[in-house]
Residue, then its C-alpha position, 0 to 999 in steps of 0.5 A: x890829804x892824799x885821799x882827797x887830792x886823788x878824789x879830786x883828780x879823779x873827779x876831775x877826769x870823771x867830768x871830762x869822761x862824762x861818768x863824776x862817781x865812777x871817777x871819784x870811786x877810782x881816785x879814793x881807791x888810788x888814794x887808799x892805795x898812795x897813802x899805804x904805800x907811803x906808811x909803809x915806807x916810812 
């Protein structure tokens, strides 16, 4: 679920910019990232 709310965020900013994928390739990496760090965690 993490994924996919960053990819949407990303998205999101990514319309605003002008430039979607490079926006959506960036909210999948942070996601990757969020999901790690909080397995890690646990």
């Amino acid at each position: 679920m993490i994924i996919y709310g960053c990819v949407i965020v990303g998205a999101g900013i990514g319309l605003l910019l002008d430039n979607v994928l490079p926006g959506v390739l960036i909210g999948l990496g942070a996601g990757y990232l969020f999901q790690y760090v909080l397995k890690k965690e646990s």
